[in-house]
LUMMAR-250938 format. One record per residue: x, y, z of N, C-alpha, C in turn; residue in one letter. Coordinates in steps of 0.02 Angstrom, whole numbers, padded with zeros to 5 digits, always signed. Layout:
N
XYZXYZXYZa ...
end
This chain:
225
-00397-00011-01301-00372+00058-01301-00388+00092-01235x -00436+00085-01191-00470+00125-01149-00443+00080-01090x -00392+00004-01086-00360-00012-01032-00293-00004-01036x -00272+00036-01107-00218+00050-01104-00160+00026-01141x -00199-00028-01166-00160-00088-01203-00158-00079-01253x -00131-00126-01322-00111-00128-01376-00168-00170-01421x -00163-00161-01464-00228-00192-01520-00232-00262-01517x -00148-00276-01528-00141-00353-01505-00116-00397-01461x -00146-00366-01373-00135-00401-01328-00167-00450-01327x -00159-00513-01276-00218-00551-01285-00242-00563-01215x -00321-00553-01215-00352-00543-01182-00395-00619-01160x -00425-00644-01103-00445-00692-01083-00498-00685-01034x -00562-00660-01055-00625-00651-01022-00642-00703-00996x -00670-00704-00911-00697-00741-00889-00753-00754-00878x -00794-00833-00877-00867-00800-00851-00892-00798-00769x -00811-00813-00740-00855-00833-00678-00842-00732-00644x -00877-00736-00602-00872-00663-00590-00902-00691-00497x -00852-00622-00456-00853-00641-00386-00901-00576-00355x -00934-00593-00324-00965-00550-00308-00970-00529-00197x -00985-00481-00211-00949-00442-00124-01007-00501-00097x -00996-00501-00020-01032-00530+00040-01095-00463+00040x -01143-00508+00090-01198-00486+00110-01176-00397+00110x -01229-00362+00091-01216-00286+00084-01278-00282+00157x -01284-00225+00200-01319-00196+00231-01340-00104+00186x -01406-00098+00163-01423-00033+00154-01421+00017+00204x -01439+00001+00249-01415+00072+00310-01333+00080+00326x -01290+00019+00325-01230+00011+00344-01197+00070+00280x -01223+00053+00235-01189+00093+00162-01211+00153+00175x -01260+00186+00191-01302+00238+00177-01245+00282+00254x -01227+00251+00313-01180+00272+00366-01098+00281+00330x -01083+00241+00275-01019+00251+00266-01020+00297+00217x -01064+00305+00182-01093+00364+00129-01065+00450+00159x -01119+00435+00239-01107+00500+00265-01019+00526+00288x -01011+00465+00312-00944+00476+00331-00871+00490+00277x -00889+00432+00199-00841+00457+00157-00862+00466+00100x -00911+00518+00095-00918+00547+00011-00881+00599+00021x -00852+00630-00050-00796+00673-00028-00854+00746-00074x -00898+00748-00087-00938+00803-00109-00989+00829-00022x -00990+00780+00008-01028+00782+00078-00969+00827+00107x -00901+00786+00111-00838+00824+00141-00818+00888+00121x -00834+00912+00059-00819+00975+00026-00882+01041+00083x -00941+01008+00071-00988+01043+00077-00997+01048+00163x -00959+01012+00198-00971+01003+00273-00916+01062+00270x -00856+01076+00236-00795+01116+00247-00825+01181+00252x -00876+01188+00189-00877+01247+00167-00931+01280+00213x -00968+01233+00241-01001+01269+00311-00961+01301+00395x -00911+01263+00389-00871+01278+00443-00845+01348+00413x -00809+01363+00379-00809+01407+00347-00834+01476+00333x -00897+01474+00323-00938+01527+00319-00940+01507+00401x -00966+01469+00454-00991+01494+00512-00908+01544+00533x -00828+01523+00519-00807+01578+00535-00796+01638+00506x -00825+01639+00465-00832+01717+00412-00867+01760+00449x -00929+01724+00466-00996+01761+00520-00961+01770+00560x -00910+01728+00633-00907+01768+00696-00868+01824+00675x -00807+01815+00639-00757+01877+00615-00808+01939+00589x -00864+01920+00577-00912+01982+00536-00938+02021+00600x -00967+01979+00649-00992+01987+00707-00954+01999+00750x -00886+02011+00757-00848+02046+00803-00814+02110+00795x -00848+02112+00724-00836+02213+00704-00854+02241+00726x -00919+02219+00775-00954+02278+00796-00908+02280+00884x -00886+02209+00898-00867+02232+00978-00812+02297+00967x -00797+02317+01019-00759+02379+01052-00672+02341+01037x -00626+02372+01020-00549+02351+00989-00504+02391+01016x -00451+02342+01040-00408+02367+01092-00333+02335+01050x -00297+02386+01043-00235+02368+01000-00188+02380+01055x -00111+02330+01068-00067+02340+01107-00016+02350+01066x +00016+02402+01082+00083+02421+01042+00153+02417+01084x +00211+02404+01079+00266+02415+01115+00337+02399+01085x +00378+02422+01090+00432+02445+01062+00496+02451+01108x +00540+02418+01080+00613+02433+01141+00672+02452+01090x +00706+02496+01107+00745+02524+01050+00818+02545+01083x +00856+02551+01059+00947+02551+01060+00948+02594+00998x +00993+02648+01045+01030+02706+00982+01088+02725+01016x +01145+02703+00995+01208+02719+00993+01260+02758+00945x +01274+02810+00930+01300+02851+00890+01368+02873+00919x +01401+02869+00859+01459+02911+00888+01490+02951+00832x +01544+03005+00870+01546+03075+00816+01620+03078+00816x +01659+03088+00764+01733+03086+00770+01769+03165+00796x +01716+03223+00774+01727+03282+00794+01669+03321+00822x +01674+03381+00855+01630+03425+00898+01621+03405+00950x +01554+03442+00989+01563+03450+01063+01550+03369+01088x +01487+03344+01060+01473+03301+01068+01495+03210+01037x +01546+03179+01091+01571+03151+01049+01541+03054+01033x +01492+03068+01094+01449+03000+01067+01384+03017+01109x +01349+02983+01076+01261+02982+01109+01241+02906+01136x +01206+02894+01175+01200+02815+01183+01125+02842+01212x +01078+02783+01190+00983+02818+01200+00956+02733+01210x +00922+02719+01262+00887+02658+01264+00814+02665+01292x +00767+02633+01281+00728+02639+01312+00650+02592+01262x +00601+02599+01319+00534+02554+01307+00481+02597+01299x +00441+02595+01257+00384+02614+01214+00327+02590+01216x +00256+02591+01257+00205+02557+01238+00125+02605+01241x +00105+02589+01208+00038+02611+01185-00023+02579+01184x -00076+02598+01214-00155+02572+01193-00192+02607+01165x -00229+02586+01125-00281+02613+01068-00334+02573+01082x -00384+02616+01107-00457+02584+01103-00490+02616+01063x -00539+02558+01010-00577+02579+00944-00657+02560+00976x -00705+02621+00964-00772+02599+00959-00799+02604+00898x -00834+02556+00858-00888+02572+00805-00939+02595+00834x -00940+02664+00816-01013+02691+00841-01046+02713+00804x -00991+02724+00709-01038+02759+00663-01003+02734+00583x -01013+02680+00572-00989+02666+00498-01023+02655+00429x -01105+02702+00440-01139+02680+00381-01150+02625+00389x -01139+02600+00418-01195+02521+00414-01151+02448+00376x -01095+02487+00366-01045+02437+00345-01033+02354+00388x -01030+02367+00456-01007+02321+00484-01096+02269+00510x -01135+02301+00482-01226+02283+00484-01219+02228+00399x -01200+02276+00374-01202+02224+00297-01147+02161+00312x -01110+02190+00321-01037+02123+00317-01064+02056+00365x -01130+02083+00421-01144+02050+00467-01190+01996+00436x -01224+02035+00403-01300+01992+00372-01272+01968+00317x -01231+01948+00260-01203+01945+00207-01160+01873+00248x -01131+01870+00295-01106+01833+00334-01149+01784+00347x -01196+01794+00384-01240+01743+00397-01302+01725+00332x -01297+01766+00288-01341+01727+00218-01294+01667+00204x -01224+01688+00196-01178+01622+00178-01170+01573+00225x -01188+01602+00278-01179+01532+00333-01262+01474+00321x -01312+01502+00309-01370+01496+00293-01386+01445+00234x -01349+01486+00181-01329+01435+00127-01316+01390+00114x -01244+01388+00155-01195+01330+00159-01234+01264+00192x -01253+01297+00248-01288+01250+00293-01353+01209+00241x -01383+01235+00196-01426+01202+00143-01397+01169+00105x -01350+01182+00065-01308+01155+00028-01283+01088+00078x -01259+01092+00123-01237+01035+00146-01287+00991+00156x -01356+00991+00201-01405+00956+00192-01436+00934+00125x -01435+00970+00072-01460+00946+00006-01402+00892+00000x -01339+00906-00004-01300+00861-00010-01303+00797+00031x -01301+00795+00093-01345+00745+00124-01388+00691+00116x -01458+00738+00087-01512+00699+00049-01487+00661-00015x -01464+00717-00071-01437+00669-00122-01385+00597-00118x -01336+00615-00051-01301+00556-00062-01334+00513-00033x -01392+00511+00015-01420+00456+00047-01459+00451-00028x -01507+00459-00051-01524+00451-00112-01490+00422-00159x -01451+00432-00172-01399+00397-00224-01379+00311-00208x -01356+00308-00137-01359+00237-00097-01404+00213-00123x -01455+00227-00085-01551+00186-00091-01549+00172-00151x -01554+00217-00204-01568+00203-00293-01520+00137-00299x -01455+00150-00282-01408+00118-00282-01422+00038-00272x -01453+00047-00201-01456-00031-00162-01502-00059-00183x -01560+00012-00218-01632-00038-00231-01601-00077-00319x -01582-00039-00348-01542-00071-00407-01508-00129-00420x -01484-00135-00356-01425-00176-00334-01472-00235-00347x -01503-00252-00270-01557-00279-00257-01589-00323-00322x -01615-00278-00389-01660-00302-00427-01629-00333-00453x -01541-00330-00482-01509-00376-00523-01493-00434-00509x -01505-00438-00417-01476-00491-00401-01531-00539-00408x -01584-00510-00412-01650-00550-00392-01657-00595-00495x -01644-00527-00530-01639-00561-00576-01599-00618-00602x -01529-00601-00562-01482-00657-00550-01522-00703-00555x -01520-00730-00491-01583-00776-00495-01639-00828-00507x -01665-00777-00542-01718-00798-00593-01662-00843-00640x -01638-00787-00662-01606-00831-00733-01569-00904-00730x -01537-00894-00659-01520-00966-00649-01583-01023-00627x -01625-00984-00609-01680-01051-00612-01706-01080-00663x -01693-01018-00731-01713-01030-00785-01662-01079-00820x -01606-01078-00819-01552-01100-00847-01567-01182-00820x -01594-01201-00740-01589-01249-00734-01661-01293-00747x -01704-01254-00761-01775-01255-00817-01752-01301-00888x -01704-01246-00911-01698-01261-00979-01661-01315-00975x -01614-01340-00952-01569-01397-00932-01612-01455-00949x -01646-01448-00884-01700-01521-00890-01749-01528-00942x -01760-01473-00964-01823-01480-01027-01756-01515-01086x -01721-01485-01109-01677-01530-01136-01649-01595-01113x -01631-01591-01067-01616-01675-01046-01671-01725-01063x -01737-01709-01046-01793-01718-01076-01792-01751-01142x -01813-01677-01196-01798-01692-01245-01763-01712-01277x -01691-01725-01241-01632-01775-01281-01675-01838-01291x -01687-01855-01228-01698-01945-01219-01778-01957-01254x -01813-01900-01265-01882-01926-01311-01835-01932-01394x -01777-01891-01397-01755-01877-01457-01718-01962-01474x -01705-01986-01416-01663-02028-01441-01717-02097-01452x -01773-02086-01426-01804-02145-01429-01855-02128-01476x -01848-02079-01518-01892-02076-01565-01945-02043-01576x -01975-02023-01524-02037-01985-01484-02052-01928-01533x -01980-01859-01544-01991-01809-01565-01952-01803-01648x -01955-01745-01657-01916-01733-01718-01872-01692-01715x -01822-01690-01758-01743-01671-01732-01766-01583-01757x -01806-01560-01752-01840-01479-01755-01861-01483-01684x -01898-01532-01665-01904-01497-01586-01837-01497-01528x -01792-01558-01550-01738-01564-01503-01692-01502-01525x -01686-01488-01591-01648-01409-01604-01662-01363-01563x -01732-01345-01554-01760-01282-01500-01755-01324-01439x -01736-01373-01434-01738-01370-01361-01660-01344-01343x -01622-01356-01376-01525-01339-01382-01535-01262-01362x -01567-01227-01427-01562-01165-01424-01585-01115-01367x -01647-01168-01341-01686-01131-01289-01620-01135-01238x -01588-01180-01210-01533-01194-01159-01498-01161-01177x -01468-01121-01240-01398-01093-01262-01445-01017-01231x -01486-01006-01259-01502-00908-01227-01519-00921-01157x -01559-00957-01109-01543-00966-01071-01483-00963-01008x -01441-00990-01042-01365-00959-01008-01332-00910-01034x -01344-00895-01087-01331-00825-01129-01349-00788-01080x -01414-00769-01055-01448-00707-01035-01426-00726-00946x -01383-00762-00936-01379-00783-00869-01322-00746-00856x -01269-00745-00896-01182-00731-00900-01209-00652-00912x -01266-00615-00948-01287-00560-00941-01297-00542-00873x -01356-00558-00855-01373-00551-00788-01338-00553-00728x -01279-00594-00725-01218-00593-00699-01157-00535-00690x -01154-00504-00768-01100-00437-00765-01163-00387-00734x -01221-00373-00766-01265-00329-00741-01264-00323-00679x -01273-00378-00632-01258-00386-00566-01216-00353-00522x -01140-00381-00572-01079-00343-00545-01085-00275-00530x -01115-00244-00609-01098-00181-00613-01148-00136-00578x -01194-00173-00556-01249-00133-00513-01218-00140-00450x -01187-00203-00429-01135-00191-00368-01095-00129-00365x -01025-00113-00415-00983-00069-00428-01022-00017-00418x -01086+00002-00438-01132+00055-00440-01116+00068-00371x -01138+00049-00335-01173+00048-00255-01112+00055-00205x -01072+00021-00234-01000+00047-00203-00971+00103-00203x -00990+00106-00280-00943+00196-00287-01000+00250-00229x -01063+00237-00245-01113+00267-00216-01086+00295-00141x -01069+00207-00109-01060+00222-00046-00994+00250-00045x -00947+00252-00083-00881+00262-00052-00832+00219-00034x -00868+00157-00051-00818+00103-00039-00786+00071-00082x -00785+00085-00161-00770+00060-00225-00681+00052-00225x -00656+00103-00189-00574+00079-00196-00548+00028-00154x -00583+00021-00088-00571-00028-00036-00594-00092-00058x -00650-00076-00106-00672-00167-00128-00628-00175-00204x -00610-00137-00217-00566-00177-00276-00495-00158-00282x -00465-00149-00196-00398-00153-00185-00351-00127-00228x -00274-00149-00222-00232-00115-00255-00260-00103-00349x -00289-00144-00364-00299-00131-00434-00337-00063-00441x -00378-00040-00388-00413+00003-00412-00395+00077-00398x -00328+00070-00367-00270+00145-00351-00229+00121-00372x -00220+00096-00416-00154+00088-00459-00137+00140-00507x 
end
């Protein structure tokens, strides 16, 4: 239901599972900075406020408005003295503004300006920290599953031979078909907990990807589909 499919598609789970090339933790923790899109929000929103502040901070300079105007008036009159008018001409004006007295208006808008620039600028560094944070957790996570990887396959190839073992005492008589049972079973959880350790793996991979930002590029068209 949750891939979209029908009750009775049929489905064909695999166990082999592929896993990415060598990862670098600083390499991720650089592509982190460059494409998390909550880092990108919060880098915007500082540019932002810094131009809120200069626009706040240029209320107080001195304002010079240019005005100008070119105009055409042509009239004409079917009766009396005057029987057409024709008027052309250019228009221009300067207006210079000083703030020299506004209550303190353009003092607040100033400081209110730079609290948000102040802000932002935290906000973006917290954001920062967390996404490098998030990587690390990420990679150190990563890291432990693989290690458990691992293990389990050393275990798997543990249990192998302790059974191969115990086949051949089994066949020559040595044991009793209760110890060669646990030896089956010990080999069956064995790779049980291996094919575990394996998706865990993956998905601590997928973890670390999304982390960094690289989760659509490593699982290609399927994963913008």
């Amino acid at each position: 239901m949750l891939l979209g499919s029908g009750p009775d598609a049929a489905l064909l789970v695999s166990r082999r599972i592929a896993f990415a090339g060598p990862l670098s933790e600083e390499q991720l923790v650089q592509e982190a900075m460059h494409g998390n899109v909550q880092l990108a929000s919060a880098t915007a929103q500082v540019r932002a406020a810094e131009v809120i502040e200069r626009i706040a901070r240029s209320l107080r300079w001195p304002r010079l408005d240019l005005s100008a105007n070119y105009g055409v008036n042509d009239q004409r009159n079917g009766v009396g003295l005057v029987l057409g008018t024709y008027t052309q001409g250019l228009n221009a004006g300067l207006t210079l503004s000083v703030p020299l007295y506004d209550g303190g208006r353009v003092g607040t808008q100033a400081e209110q300006a730079r609290l948000r620039a102040e802000n932002a600028a935290i906000a973006e560094q917290q954001a920062r920290v967390q996404v490098e944070r998030d990587v690390r957790n990420a990679f150190t996570a990563w890291s432990s599953q693989r290690e458990v990887l691992r293990i389990q396959g050393d275990a798997v190839s543990t249990a192998r031979l302790n059974f191969d073992r115990t086949r051949e005492l089994f066949q020559a008589g040595q044991i009793t078909g209760l110890q060669f049972r646990q030896a089956q079973l010990d080999l069956a959880n064995a790779e049980r907990q291996a094919v575990v350790a394996g998706f865990d793996a993956k998905v601590a991979e997928l973890g670390l990807l999304r982390a960094s930002g690289g989760l659509l590029v490593a699982l290609g068209p399927v994963g913008v589909r």
